[in-house]
C-alpha positions as CSV (number, residue, x, y, z in Angstrom):
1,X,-6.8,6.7,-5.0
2,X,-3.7,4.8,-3.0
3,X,-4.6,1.6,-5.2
4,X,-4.5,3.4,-8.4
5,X,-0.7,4.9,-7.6
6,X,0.0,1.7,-6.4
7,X,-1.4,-0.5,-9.1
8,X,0.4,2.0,-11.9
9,X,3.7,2.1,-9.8
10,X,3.4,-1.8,-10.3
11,X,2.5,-2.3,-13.6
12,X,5.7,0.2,-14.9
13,X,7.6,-1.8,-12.8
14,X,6.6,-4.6,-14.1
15,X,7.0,-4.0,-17.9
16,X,10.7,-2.4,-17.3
17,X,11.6,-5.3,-15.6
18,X,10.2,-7.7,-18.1
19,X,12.1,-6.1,-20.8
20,X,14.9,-6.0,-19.2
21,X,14.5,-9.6,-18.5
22,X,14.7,-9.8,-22.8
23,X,17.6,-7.2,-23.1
24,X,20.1,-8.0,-20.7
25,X,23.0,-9.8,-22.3
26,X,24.4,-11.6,-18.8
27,X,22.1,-14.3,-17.2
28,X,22.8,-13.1,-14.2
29,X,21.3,-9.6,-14.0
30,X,18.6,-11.4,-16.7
31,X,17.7,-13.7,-13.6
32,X,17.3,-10.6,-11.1
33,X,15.4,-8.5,-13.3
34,X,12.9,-12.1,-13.8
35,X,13.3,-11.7,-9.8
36,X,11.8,-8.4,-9.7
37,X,9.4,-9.1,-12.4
38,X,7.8,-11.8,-10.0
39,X,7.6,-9.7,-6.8
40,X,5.7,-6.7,-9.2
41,X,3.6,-9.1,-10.4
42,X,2.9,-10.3,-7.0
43,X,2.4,-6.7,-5.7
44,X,0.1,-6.2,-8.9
45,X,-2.3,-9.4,-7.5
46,X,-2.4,-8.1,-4.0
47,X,-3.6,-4.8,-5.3
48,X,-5.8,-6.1,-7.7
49,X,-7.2,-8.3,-5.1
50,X,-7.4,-6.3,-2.2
C-alpha cells in the first residue's frame, strides 16, 4: 500500500514537472522544474525497484 501512494505521489510529480519544464517561459525556473523532474524520476525507479 506505502509503494502505491508513493509510486502515484511520484508519477504526478513527475508529469507537473515535465510540463512545466515545456511551459515556463524563463530558462531558469525551466532548468529547476527539469531538476525536479530528475529526482521524481529517480524516486519513481527506487520505488519501482524496491
Amino acid at each position: 500500500m506505502g509503494h502505491t501512494i508513493l509510486y502515484i505521489i511520484f508519477v504526478v510529480g513527475l508529469m507537473v514537472s515535465a510540463t512545466g519544464v515545456v511551459l515556463m517561459r524563463t530558462p531558469i525556473h525551466s532548468l529547476l522544474l527539469l531538476v525536479m523532474a530528475f529526482f521524481n524520476a529517480a524516486g519513481l525507479f527506487l520505488v519501482w525497484g524496491g
